[in-house]
N, C-alpha and C positions, 0 to 999 in steps of 0.2 A: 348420297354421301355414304361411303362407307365408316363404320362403325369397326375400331380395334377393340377385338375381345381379350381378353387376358382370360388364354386360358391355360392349366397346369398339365402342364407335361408329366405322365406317369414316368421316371426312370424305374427300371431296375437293377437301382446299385445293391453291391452285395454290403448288407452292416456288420462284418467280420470276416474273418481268416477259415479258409477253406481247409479240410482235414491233410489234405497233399502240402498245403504252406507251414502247417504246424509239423507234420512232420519231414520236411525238407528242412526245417529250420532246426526240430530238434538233431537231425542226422549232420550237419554243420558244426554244432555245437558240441554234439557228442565227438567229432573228429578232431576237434579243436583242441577238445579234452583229453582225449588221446595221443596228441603228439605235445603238452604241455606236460604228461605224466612221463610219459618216455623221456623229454629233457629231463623231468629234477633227477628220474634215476641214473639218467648218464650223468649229473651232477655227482651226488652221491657216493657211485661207484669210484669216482675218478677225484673224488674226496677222502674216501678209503686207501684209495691205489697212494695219494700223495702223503697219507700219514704215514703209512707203512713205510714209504721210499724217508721220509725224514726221520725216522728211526732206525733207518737203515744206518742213513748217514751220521746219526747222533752217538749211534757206536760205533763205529768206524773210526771218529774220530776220538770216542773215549781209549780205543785199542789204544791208537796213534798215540795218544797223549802218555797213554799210561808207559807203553815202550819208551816214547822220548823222556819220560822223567829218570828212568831207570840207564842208565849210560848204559849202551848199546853194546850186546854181549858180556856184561859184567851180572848178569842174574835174571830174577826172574819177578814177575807179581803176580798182583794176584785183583780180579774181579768177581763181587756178588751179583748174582743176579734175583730178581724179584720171589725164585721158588725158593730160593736161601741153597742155590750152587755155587761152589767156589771155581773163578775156574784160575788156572795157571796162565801168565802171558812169559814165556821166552823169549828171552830179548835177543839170543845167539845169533847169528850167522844161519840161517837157513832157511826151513818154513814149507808152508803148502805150495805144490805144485803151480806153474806161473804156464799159462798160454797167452803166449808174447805177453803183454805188459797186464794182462788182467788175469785173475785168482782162479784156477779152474778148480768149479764145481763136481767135474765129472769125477775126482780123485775119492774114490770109495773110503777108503781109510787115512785122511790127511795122518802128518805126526804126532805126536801127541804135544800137548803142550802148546802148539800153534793152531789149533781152532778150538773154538768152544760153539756148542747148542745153546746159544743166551736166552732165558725167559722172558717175555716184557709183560708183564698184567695192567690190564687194562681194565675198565670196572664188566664184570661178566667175562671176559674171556682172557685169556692167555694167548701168546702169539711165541712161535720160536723160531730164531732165528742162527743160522749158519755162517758161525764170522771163521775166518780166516787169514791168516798174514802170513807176510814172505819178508827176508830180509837179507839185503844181499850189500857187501862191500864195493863201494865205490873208490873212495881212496885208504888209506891207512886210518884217516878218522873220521869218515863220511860216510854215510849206510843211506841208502834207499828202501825205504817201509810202504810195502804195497798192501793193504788189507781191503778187503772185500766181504761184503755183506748181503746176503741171499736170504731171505723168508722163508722158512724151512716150506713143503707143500705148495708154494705160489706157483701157479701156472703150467702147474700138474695136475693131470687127471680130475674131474670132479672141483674143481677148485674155483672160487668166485671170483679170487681176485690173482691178477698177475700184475707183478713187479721185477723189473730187471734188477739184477744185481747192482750194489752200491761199491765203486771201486775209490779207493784214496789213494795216493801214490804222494810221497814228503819224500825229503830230502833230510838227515840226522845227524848234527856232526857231536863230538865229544870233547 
């Protein structure tokens, strides 16, 4: 008769993580980490880019507004900005140079009276921006008001952030 022994098998399991598993796992984690910081900054940047462009746009239309209150070519007003500038808006018949239907930046010396350097302060920094308009007769009492809005420095040399210019184009009657 045979006789079953019970007897214990020696394993040799390992009872922890081996120094290549701890660091394969940190270099995973560190990776992980790496493209999760890279996202919030292209968050951020592109949260930057969109304040700037809505302020673009939020004067553009305060130009537009202020021209359409004043009956078009009958005078002139006037906007404060945050460093306490006064600037003139010309409501006449003319304005900064037009490449086809948008505001060209490239005009070194626009006329006076049709752009202003506006200041925006924000808590810690100042921001300036390059408004421009153009105003042109459509019929004997209808004017077309093109103004355009550029971030002084954006997407120049050295610069963090780029924003395309803000165009608004209305239609004005009297």
């Amino acid at each position: 008769m045979k006789v079953f022994s019970r007897t214990k098998r020696r394993t040799n399991r390992q009872a922890g993580l081996t120094m290549i598993e701890v660091m394969v796992a940190a270099a995973v984690i560190v990776v992980g980490f790496m493209a999760t910081l890279g996202l919030v900054l292209t968050a951020i940047a592109s949260n930057n880019r969109n304040r700037m462009d809505s302020t673009g746009t939020m004067l553009a239309q305060a130009v537009v507004e202020n021209i359409s209150s004043v009956l078009v070519g009958s005078g002139t007003d006037n906007l404060t900005d945050c460093a306490g500038n006064n600037w003139t808006i010309n409501t006449a018949v003319g304005g900064a140079t037009m490449s086809g239907s948008q505001i060209d930046f490239t005009q070194s010396s626009p006329p006076s009276e049709y752009f202003m350097n506006y200041a925006v302060c924000n808590v810690g920094s100042q921001n300036t921006y390059d408004v421009r308009w153009n105003i042109q007769t459509v019929t004997s009492n209808t004017y077309l008001i093109t103004v355009g809005v550029k971030m002084r420095g954006a997407g120049t040399g050295g610069s963090k952030f780029f924003a395309l210019p803000v165009t608004l184009r209305t239609y004005v009657s009297n």
